[in-house]
C-alpha positions in Angstrom: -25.8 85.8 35.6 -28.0 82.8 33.9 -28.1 84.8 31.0 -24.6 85.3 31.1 -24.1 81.4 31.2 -26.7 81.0 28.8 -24.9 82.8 25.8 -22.0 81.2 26.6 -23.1 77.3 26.2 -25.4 78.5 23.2 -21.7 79.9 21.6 -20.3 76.6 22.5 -23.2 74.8 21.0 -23.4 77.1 18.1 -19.9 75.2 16.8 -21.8 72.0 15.6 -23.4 74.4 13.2 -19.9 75.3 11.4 -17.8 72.1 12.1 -18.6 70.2 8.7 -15.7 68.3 7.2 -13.0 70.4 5.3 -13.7 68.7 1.7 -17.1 68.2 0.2 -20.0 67.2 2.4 -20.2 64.0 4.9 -22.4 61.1 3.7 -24.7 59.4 6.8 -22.8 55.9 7.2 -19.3 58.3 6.6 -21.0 59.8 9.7 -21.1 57.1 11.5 -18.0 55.6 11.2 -16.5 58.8 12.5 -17.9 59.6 15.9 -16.4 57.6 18.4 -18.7 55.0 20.1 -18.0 54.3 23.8 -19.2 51.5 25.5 -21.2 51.7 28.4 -22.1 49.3 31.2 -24.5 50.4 33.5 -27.5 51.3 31.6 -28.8 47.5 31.2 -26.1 46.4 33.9 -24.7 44.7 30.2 -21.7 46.0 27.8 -24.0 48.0 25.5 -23.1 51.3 22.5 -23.7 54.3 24.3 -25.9 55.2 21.5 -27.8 51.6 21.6 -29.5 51.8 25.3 -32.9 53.7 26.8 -31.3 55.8 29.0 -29.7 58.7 29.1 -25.7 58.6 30.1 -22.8 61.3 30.8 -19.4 59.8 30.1 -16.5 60.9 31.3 -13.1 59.1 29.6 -10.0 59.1 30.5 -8.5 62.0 28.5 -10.8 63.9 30.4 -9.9 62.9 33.7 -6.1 63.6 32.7 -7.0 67.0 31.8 -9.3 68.3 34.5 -7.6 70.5 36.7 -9.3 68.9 40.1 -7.6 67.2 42.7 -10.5 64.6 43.6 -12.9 62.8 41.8 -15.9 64.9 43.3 -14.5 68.3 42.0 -14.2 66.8 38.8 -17.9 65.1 38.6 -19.3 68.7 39.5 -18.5 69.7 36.4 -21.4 67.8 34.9 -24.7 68.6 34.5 -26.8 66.0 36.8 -24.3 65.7 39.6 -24.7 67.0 42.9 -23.8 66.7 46.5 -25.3 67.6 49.5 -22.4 70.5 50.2 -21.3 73.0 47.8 -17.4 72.3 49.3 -14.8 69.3 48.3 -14.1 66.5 49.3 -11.1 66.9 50.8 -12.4 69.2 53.6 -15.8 68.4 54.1 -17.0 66.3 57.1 -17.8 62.8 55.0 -21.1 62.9 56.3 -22.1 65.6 54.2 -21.1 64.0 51.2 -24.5 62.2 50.0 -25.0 62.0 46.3 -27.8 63.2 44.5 -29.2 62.9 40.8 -31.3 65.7 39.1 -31.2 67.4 42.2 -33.3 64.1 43.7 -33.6 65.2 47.2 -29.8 66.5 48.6 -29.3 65.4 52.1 -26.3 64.1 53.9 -27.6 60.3 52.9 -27.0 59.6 49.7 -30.0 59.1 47.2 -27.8 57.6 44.2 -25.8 54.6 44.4 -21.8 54.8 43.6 -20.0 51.3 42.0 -16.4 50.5 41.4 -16.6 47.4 39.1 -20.5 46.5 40.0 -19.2 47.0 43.9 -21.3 49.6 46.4 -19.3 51.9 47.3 -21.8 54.2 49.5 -20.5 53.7 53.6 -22.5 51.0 54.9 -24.0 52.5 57.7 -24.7 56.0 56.7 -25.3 55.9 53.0 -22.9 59.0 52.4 -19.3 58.9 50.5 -15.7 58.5 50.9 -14.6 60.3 47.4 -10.9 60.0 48.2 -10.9 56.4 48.5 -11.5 56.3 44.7 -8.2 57.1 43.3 -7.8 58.3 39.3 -4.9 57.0 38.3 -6.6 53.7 37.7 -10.2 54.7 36.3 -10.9 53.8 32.3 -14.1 56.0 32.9 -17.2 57.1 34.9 -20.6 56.6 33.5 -23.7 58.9 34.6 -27.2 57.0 34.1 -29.3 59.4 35.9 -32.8 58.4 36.8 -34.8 56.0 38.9 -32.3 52.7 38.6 -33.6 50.4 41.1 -35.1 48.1 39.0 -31.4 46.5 37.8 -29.6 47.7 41.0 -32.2 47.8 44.1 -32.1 50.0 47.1 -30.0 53.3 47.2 -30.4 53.5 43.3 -33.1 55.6 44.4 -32.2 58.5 42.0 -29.8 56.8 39.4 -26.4 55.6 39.4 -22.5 56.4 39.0 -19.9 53.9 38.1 -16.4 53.8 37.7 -15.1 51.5 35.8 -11.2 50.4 36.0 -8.4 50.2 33.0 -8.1 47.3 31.6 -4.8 45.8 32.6 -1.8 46.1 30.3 1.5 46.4 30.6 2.6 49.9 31.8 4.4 52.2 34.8 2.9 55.1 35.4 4.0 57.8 38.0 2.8 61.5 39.1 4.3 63.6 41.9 2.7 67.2 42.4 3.2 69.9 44.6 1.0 73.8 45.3 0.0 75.7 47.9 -1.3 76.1 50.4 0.4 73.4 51.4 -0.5 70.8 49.2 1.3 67.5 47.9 0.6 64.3 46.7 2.1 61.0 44.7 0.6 58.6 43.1 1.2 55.4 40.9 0.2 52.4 39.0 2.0 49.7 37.6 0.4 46.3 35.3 1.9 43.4 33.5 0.7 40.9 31.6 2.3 37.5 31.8 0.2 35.2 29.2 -3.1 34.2 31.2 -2.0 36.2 34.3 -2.8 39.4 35.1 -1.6 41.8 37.9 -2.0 45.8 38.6 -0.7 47.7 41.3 -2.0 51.4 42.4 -1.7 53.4 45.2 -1.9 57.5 46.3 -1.5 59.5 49.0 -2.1 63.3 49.1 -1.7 66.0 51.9 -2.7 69.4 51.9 -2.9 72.1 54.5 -5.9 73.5 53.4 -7.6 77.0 53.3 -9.7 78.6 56.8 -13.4 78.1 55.9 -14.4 80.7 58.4 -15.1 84.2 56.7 -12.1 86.3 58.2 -15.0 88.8 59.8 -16.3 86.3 61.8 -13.2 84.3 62.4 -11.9 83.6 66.0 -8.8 82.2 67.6 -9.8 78.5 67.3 -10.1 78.9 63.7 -7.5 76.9 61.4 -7.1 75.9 58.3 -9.4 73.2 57.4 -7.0 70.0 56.1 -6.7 66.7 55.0 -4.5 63.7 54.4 -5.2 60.5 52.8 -3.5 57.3 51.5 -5.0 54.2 49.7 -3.6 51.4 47.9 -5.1 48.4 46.1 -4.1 45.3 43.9 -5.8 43.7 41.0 -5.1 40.0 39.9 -6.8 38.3 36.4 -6.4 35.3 35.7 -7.8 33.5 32.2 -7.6 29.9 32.2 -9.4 29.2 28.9 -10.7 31.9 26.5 -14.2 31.1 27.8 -13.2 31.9 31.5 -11.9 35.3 33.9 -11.3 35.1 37.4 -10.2 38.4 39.3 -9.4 39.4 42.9 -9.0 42.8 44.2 -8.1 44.1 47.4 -7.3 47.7 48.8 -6.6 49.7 51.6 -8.2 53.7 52.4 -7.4 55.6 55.0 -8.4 59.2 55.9 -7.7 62.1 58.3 -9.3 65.8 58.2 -10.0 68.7 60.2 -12.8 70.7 60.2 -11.2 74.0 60.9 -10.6 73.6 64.8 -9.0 71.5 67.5 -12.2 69.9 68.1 -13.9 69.0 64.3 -12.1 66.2 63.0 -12.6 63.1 61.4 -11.2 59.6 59.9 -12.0 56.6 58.5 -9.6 53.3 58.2 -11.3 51.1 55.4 -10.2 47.8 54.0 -12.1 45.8 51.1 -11.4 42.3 49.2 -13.9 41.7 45.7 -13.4 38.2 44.0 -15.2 37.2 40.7 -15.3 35.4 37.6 -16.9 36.1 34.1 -17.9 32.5 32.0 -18.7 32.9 28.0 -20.3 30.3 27.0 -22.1 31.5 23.6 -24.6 29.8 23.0 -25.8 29.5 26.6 -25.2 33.2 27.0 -22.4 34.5 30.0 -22.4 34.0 33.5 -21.0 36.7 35.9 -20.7 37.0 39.7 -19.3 39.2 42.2 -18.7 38.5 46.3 -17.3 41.3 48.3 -16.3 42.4 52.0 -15.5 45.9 53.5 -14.6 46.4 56.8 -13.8 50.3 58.3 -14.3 52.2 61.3 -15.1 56.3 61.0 -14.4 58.4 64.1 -15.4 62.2 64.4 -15.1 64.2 67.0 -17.6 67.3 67.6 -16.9 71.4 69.3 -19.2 73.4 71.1 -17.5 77.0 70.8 -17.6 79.0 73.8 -19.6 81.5 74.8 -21.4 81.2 71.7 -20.6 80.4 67.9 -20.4 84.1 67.0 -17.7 84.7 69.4 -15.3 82.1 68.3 -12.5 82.1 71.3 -13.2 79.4 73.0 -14.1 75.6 72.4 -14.4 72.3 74.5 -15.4 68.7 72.9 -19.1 68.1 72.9 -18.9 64.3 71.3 -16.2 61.6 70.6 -18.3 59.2 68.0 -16.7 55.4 66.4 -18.5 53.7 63.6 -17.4 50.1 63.0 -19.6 48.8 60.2 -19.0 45.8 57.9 -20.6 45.5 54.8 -20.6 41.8 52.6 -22.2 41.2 49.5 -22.6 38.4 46.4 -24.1 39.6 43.2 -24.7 36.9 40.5 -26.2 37.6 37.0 -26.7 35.6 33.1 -27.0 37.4 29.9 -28.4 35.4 27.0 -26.6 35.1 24.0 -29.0 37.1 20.8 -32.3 35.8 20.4 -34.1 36.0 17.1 -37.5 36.5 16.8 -39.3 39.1 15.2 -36.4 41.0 15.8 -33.5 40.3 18.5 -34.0 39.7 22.4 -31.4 40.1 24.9 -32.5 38.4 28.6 -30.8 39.2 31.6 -31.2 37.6 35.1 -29.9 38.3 38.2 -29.9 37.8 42.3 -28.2 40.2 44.7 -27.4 39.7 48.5 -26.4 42.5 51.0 -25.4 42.4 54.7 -25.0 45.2 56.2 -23.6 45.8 60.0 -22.9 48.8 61.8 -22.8 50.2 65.0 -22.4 54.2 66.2 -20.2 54.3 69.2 -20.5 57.8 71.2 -18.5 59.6 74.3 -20.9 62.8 75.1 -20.1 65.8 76.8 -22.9 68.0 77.5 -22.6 71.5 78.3 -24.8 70.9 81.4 -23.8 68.0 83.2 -26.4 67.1 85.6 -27.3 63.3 86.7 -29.6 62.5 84.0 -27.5 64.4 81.0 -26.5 61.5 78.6 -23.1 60.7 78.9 -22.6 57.5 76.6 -24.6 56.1 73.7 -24.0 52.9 71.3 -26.5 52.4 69.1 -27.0 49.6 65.8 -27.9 47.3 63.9 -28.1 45.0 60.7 -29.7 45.2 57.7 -30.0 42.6 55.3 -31.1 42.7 51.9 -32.3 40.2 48.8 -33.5 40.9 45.2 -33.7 39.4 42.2 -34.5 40.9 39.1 -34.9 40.3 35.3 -34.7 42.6 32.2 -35.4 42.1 28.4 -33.8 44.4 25.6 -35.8 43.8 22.2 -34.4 45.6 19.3 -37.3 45.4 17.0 -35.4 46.9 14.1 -31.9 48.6 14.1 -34.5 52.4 14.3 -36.7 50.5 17.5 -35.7 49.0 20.8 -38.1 48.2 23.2 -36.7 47.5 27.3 -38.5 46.7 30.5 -36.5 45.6 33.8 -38.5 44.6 37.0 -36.9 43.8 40.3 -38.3 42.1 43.5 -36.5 43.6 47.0 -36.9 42.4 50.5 -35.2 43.8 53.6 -34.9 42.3 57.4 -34.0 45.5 59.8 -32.7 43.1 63.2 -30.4 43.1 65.9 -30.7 46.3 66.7 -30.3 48.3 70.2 -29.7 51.6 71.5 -27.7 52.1 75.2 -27.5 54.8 76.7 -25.5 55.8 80.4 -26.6 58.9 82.6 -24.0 60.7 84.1 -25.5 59.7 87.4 -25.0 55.9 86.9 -28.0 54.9 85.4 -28.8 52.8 82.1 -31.2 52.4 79.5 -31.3 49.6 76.7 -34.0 49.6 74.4 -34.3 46.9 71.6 -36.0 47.4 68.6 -38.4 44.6 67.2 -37.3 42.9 64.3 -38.9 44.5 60.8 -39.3 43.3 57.2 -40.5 45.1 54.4 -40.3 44.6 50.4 -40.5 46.6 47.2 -41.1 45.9 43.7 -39.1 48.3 41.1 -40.5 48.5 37.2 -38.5 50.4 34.3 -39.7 50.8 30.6 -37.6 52.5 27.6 -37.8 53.3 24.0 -35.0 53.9 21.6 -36.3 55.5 18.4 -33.4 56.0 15.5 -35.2 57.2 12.9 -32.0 58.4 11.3 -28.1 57.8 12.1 -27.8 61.5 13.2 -30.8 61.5 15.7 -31.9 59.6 18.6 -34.9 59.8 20.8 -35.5 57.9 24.0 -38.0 57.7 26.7 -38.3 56.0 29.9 -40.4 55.6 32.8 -39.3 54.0 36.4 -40.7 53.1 39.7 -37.6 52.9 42.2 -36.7 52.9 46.0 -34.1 53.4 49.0 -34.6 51.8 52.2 -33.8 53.7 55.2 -30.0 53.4 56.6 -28.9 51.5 59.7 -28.2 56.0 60.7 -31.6 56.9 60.0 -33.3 54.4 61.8 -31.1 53.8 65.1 -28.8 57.1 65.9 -30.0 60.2 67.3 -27.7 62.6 67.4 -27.4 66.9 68.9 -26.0 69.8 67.1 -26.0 73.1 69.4 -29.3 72.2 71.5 -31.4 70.7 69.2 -31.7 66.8 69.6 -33.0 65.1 66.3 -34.0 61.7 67.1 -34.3 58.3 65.2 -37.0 56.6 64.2 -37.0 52.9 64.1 -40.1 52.8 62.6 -39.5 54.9 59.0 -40.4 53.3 56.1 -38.9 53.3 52.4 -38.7 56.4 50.3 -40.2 55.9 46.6 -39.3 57.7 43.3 -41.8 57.8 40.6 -40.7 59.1 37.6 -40.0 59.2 33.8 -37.6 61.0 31.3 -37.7 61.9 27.6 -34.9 63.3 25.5 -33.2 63.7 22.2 -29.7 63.2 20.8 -28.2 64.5 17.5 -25.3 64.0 15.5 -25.5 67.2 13.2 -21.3 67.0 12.2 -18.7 64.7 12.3 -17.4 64.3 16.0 -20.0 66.4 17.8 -23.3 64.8 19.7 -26.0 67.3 20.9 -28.5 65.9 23.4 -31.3 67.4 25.7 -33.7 65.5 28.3 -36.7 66.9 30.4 -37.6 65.0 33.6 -40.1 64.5 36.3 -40.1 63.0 39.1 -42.5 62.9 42.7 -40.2 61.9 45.6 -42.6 60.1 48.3 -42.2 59.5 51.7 -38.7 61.5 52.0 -37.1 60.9 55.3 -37.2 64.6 57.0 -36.1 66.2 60.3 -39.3 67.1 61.7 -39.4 69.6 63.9 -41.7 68.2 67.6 -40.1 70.9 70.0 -37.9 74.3 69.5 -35.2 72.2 70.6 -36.1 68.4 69.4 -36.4 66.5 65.7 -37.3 63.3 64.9 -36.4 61.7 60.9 -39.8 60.9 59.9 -41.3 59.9 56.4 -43.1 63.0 55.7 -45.4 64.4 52.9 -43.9 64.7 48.5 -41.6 66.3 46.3 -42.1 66.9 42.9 -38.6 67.2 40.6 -38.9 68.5 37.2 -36.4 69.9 35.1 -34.2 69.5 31.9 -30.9 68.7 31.1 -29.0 70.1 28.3 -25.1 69.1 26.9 -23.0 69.8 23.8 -19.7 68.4 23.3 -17.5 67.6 20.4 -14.4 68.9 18.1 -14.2 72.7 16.7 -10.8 71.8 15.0 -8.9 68.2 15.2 -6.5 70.2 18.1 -9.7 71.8 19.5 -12.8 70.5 21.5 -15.4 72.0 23.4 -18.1 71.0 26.0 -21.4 72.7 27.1 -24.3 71.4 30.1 -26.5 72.7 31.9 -29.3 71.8 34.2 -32.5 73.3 35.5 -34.3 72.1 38.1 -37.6 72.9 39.8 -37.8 70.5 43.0 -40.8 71.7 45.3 -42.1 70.2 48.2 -45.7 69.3 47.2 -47.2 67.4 50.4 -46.2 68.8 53.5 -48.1 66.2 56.4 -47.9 68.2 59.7 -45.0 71.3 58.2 -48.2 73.2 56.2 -45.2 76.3 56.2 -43.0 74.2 53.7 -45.6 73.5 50.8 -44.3 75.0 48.1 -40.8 75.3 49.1 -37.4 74.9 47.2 -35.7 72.0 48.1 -32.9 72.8 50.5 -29.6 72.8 48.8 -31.1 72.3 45.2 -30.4 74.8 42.9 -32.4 75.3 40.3 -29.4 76.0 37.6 -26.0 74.4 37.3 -23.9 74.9 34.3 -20.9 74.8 32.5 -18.5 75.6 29.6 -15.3 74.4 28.7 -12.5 74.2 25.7 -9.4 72.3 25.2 -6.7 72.7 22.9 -4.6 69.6 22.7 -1.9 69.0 20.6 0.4 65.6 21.6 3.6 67.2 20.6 3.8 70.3 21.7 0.8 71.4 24.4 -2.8 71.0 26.1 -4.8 73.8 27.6 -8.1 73.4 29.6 -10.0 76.1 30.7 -13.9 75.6 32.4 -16.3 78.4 33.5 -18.6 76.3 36.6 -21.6 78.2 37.4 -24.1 77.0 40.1 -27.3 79.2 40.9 -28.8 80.0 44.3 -30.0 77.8 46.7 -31.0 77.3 50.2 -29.6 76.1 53.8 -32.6 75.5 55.1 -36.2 74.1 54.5 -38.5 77.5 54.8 -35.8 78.7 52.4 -35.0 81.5 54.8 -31.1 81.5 54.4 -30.1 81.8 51.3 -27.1 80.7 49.3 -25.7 82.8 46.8 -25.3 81.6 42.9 -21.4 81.7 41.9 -18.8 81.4 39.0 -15.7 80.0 38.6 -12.8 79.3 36.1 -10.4 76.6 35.8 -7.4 76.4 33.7 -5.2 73.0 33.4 -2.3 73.3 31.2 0.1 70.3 30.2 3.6 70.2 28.6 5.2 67.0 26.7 8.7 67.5 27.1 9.5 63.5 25.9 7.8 60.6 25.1 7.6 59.5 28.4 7.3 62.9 30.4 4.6 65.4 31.1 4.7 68.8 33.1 1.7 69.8 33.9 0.0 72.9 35.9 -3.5 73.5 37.2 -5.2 76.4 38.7 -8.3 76.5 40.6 -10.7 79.2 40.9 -8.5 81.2 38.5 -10.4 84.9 39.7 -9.8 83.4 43.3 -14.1 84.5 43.5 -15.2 84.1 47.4 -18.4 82.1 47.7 -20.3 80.7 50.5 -20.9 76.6 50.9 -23.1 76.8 54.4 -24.7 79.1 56.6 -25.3 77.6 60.1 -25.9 79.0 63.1 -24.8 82.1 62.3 -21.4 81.3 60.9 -20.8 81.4 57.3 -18.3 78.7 55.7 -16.6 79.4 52.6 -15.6 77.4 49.2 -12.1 76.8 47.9 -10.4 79.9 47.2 -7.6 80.2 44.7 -5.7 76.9 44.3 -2.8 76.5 42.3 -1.0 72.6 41.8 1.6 71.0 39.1 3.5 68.3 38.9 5.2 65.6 36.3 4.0 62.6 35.2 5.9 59.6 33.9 4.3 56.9 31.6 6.4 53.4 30.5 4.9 51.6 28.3 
């Protein structure tokens, strides 16, 4: 099957050997001028080419969104090559909690080990690290920027293994609506409206979505508790701008997310109710450079409620609560940073300085029902915390020549872990509180890069990073059971570190196509594990290495002006490398890493008449577990989107998931398979005002 894929993105890739201009040949500044150059933010944390920074960065625009046939913004980001989440399954029926983000296959785990941003704003739950993909609506997104890669330097803790951000449309006047319907069961509306009145600016956008979902229980093994796994969600926000002088922006934003799902029984559900208010302010000064800050606020409570299935999990027939858990966390932040103007001097310096401060709050509140209920069995536990977090950090771009830019970024972090407790009430009566010293710890985070350009048409760029995550508020105060093994917390764990560095290339070899690879390496240190003290009891401790090596591979660009194609693939080799007291996992595959992800797709688009989409999405095998015992079969699917303009204002539009409706298996636990999305078929119109 990697074969298969194989020929298929080297067919793709093949087309930037034949797409040369119709007349006469292409002259290098001609060249130039004709592939579109995006803008990227994240990179250098400052608007920079996306040809003109160190790193390497995936961009997806907003065409692209418009044409991808998924219904969230994780099914769509799966499509590229360094992506990954802990699961295999979407958003939209997956417990939250198993929605960590991971980079270059950067250690997968529930906890996530890349940071997400909306606008420079965290978007990674407070207490838990993982993500809430449905607040993040698309309607309103300009475009997402990939910078895998150890990021902490410019953006501290929980950049451990790079970075996503999503960055907003700018706000002009316009109504847009869609309304789409499929089955099973499925519906949603969304909309966004903006106007521009002189130096006042104003958008509003909101979405809610419902669908009925598909059983994720293999019909062999499926019982009479067994439903169909759903989910419903709403969110809403509003975006104010307001420019005083030319030199001067202010902004507010505020928004609404709430969630409901369930898990595929009575007793496997989950919400969260999230609210958020971001206020900021951009000051050009030129010749002293620009000022920008940031302050921000969440506050959301998630609930989940957990089954024990009766008599056992094979059996299926029967099921009774086991837990009732509430997680009220707050999260508040301010983020301040200046970018010099140019500097001349044997070439041209850009500075950039910066300050970040983080509160974070949380608490895990928990009704337990154990199977055996004796006098001492646990009935009650609340356990938290807060975490608080400072860094400061500086970064210099020197562009020696237009063909040489040098970069280093270093960053200073210091966390306080306080406040926190863990209660717990017997069945019998009895109480324990146990409060957990106050701890402090810091880290410093280096990054170097090198742009080479020895020509307009190639690119080569190299970097080398130091970065960090400290543990979450989860991690280090809630234990929690699933079946009858107890995994315990560790108050005590330390940071994880990511040392690492990255080479690629990037060509231009015809007008509108861009050909890039990068190789990678990375050692993972001190990874927060489950380790296994008893058969029935784990602690999270900071156990032993992982090394991370691989390459990444993409194509993209224009067979005809009404045809475009895209190609990526990634290979990974991530093996555990230092093993502390687990000798039986050296040498392992990292669980839920698979070594190759791929995927192909080609677009027609003509604005008259029609737009077609279809996407072959292959991910290899990979494991459930640590001792890569239980397997995960490899898998292929195919996408189509397909789009009709039937006015200037009005598109139909159709999209079909898993086209050969292929069966495929996201988990194996405890015996019980869980399957992916099966065949999933949506349209809908779409009205744009302008």
């Amino acid at each position: 099957m990697n074969c298969i894929v194989v020929i298929l993105l080297l067919v793709i890739c093949s087309g930037a050997a034949w797409a040369a201009p119709e007349q006469g040949s292409t002259s290098e500044p001609e060249l130039q001028q004709q592939v579109l150059e995006p803008v990227v933010i994240t990179a250098t944390r400052e608007p920079r080419p996306a040809s003109d920074v160190p790193a390497s960065v995936t961009i997806v625009s907003r065409s692209e969104i418009e044409r991808s046939p998924a219904k969230a913004l994780d099914e769509l980001l799966r499509t590229l090559p360094s992506f990954g989440l802990f699961r295999r399954n979407s958003s939209l029926v997956a417990d939250p909690t198993s929605q960590g983000l991971n980079l270059r296959g950067v250690g997968p785990s529930g906890v996530s080990r890349g940071l997400v941003l909306a606008d420079g704003v965290p978007v990674n739950d407070p207490f838990g690290g993982w993500l809430y993909w449905s607040s993040l609506p698309r309607l309103g997104i300009e475009q997402i920027e990939i910078v895998p890669g150890g990021s902490s330097a410019l953006y501290g803790s929980a950049a451990l293994g790079g970075v996503v951000q999503i960055v907003s449309r700018p706000i002009a006047d316009a109504l847009e609506l869609q309304a789409e319907g499929g089955a099973p069961g499925t519906g949603s509306f969304a909309g966004r409206a903006a106007h521009r009145w002189g130096a006042v600016a104003a958008a509003l956008e909101g979405e809610i979505f419902s669908t009925d979902g598909y059983f994720v229980v293999p019909e062999g093994m499926r019982g009479s508790i067994d439903r169909h796994a759903s989910a419903n969600h709403g969110t809403g926000s509003a975006r104010l701008e307001l420019t005083p002088r030319p030199w001067l922006t202010l902004f507010a934003r505020g928004g609404f997310f709430a969630e409901r799902q369930n898990g595929g029984t009575q007793f496997t559900s989950g919400s969260v109710n999230r609210g958020e208010l971001v206020l900021g302010g951009t000051l050009r000064t030129g010749e002293l450079g620009s000022l920008d800050a940031r302050l921000f606020g969440t506050a959301q409570r998630f609930e989940q409620e957990r089954t024990r299935i009766l008599p056992d999990a094979t059996t299926r027939t029967s099921e009774v609560l086991a837990a009732r858990q509430g997680v009220p966390n707050q999260d508040q932040g301010l983020g301040i940073s200046w970018a010099s103007r140019a500097l001349a001097a044997f070439g041209t310096h850009r500075l950039l300085l910066g300050a970040d401060l983080r509160r974070l709050e949380g608490r895990s509140n928990e009704d337990l029902y154990p199977a055996v209920l004796s006098s001492t069995a646990v009935i009650r536990r609340d356990a938290g915390g807060t975490q608080l977090q400072a860094g400061i950090f500086a970064q210099e771009v020197y562009d020696f020549s237009d063909a040489v830019q040098l970069s280093a970024a270093a960053r200073f972090d210091v966390w306080r872990n306080l406040d926190a407790d863990r209660f717990e009430r017997q069945n019998g009566g009895s109480t324990t509180e146990t409060p957990f010293l106050d701890r402090t710890a810091h880290k410093v985070s280096p990054r170097f890069g090198l742009r080479l350009r020895p020509t307009g048409f190639l690119t080569l760029r190299a970097s080398a990073y130091q970065s960090f995550r400290a543990p979450t508020l989860n991690e280090l105060y809630r234990p929690f059971q699933v079946g009858t093994v107890r995994t315990d917390a560790n108050e005590n764990l330390g940071p994880e570190t990511l040392r690492g560095a990255e080479a690629g290339v990037e060509v231009v070899p015809a007008r509108d196509w861009r050909v890039r690879a990068t190789g990678f390496l990375n050692l993972l240190d001190d990874p927060v594990t489950n380790v296994t003290l008893a058969p029935d009891r784990q602690q999270r401790q900071n156990l032993g290495q992982a090394r991370i090596r691989g390459a990444e591979l993409e194509a993209r660009g224009r067979l005809h002006p009404d045809w475009s194609a895209t190609a990526s693939c990634t290979f990974v080799d991530a093996r555990v490398t230092e093993a502390g007291t687990q000798p039986q996992l050296l040498g392992k595959q990292l669980l839920q890493d698979p070594r190759f992800r791929a995927a192909v797709s080609l677009a027609f688009e003509d604005a008259r008449f029609l737009t077609v989409r279809g996407q072959l999405r292959y991910l290899g095998r990979q494991f459930e577990d640590d001792r890569n015992e239980v397997p995960l079969a490899g898998y292929l699917v195919v996408d189509l989107f397909l789009s009709r303009r039937v006015s200037e204002a009005v598109d139909l539009f159709l999209a079909v998931e898993n086209l050969l409706d292929r069966t495929y298996l996201v988990g194996r636990q405890g015996g019980i398979d869980s399957l992916g999305q099966p065949l999933f078929v949506h349209g809908g119109v779409r009205l744009r005002l302008e």
